[in-house]
C-alpha positions in Angstrom: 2.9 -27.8 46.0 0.4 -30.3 44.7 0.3 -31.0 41.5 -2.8 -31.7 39.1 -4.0 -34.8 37.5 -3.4 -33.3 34.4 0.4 -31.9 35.3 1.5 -35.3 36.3 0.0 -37.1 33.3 1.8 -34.5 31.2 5.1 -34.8 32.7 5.2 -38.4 32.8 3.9 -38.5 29.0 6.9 -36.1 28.5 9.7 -37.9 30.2 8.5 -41.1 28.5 8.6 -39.8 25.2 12.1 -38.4 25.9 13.6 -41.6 26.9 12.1 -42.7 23.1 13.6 -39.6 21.4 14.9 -40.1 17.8 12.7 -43.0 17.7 10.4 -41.6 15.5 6.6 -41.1 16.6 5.3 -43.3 19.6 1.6 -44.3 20.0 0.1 -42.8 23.0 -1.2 -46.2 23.8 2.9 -47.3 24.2 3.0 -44.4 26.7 -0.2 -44.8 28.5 1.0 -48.5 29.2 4.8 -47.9 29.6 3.5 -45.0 32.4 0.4 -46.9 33.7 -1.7 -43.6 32.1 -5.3 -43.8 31.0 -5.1 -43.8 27.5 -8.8 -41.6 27.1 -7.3 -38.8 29.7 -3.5 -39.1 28.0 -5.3 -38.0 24.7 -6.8 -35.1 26.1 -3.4 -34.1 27.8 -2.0 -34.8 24.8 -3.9 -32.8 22.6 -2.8 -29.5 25.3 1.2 -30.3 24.7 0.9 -30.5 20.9 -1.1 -27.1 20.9 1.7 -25.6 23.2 4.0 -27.1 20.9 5.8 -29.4 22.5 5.1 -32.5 20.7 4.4 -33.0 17.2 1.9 -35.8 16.3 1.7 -38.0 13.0 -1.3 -40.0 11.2 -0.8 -43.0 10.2 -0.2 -47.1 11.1 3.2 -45.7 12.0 2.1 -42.5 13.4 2.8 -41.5 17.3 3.8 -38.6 19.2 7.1 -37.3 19.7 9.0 -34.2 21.3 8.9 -31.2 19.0 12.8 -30.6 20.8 15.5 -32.5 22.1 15.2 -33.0 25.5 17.4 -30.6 26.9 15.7 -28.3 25.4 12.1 -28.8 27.1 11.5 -27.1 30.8 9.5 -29.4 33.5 8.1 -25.4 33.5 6.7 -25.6 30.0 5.2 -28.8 30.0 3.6 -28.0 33.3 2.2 -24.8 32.4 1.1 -26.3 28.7 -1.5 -28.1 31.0 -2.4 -25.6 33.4 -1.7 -22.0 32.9 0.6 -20.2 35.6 2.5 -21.5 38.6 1.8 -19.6 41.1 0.4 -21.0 44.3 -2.6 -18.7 44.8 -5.1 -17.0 42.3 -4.8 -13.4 43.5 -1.0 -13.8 42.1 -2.1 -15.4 38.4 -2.0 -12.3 35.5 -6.2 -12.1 35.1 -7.1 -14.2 38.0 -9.4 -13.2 40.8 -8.6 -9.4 42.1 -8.6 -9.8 46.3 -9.6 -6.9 48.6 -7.0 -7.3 50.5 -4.1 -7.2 48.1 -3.0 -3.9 49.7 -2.8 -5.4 53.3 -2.0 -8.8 52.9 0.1 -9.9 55.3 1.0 -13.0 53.3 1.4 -12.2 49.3 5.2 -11.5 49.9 5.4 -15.4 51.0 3.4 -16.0 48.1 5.1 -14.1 45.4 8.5 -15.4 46.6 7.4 -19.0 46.4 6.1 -18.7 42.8 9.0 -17.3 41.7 11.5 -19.8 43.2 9.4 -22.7 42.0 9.4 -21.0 38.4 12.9 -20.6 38.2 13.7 -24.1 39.7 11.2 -25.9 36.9 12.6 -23.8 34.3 16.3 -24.7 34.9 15.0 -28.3 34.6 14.5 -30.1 31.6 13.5 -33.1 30.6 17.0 -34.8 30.6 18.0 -33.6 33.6 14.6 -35.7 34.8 15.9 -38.9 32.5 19.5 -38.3 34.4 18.2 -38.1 37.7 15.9 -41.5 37.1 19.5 -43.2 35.6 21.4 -41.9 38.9 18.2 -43.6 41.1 17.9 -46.9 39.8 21.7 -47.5 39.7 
C-alpha cells in the first residue's frame, strides 16, 4: 500500500499532537518543525482533521491544535480516511467510485476486496497510542 502525501502528513500531525496531549493547544508551526512538515501543506491537512473532527483548534497568542480525544481513542483508520476518503486499494471497490465492465468477471476483485478489508480492520484496531507505544518500544 502506498500511502498519500496528505495521509502521512496527517498521521504524523496526529501522532505528534498525541505525544503533547493535555498540553493544551499546540501551534502547527511546533508540529511542522517537531515532524519536519511544511507548515503551508500541514494547514491544509489540518484544516481536513478538524472538519472530520479529530482535532479542535483555538485562536489566539495561545491558540494551537489539539486532539478532539484521548489517544486511545483515535484510529490510524480515521485519521487516514479524514484525509482521503476510503481505503480500499482500487476504485471499482470505493462506495460511488468508478463502475468497471468487468465487475461481473473479474478475476481479481476477491484479492481486492479481501485486502481492503484486512487493512481496514488492522488501522482501525490501531490507535494513536498504540503508534506512541510502539515508537517508546523502538527507540529503547
Amino acid at each position: 500500500m502506498k500511502l498519500s502525501a496528505r495521509e502521512r502528513t496527517a498521521l504524523l500531525a496526529m501522532v505528534e499532537l498525541a505525544r503533547r496531549y493535555g498540553d493544551g493547544p499546540t501551534a502547527l508551526s511546533e508540529v511542522a518543525q517537531a515532524q519536519g512538515l511544511p507548515l503551508p501543506y500541514l494547514e491544509r491537512v489540518a484544516a481536513l482533521l478538524r472538519k472530520a473532527g479529530l482535532v479542535a483548534s483555538a485562536r489566539g497568542a495561545r491558540g494551537g491544535y489539539a486532539l478532539a480525544r484521548a489517544p486511545g481513542e483515535i484510529s490510524v483508520r480515521e485519521v487516514l480516511t479524514a484525509v482521503e476518503g476510503a481505503l480500499v486499494p482500487v476504485g471499482c471497490l470505493t462506495k460511488g467510485g468508478p463502475r468497471c465492465a468487468r465487475v461481473e468477471a473479474c478475476a481479481t476483485r476477491s484479492v481486492w476486496e479481501a485486502v481492503a478489508t484486512t487493512l481496514t480492520a488492522t488501522l482501525e484496531q490501531m490507535s494513536l497510542a498504540d503508534v506512541l507505544c510502539t515508537e517508546a518500544r523502538q527507540a529503547s
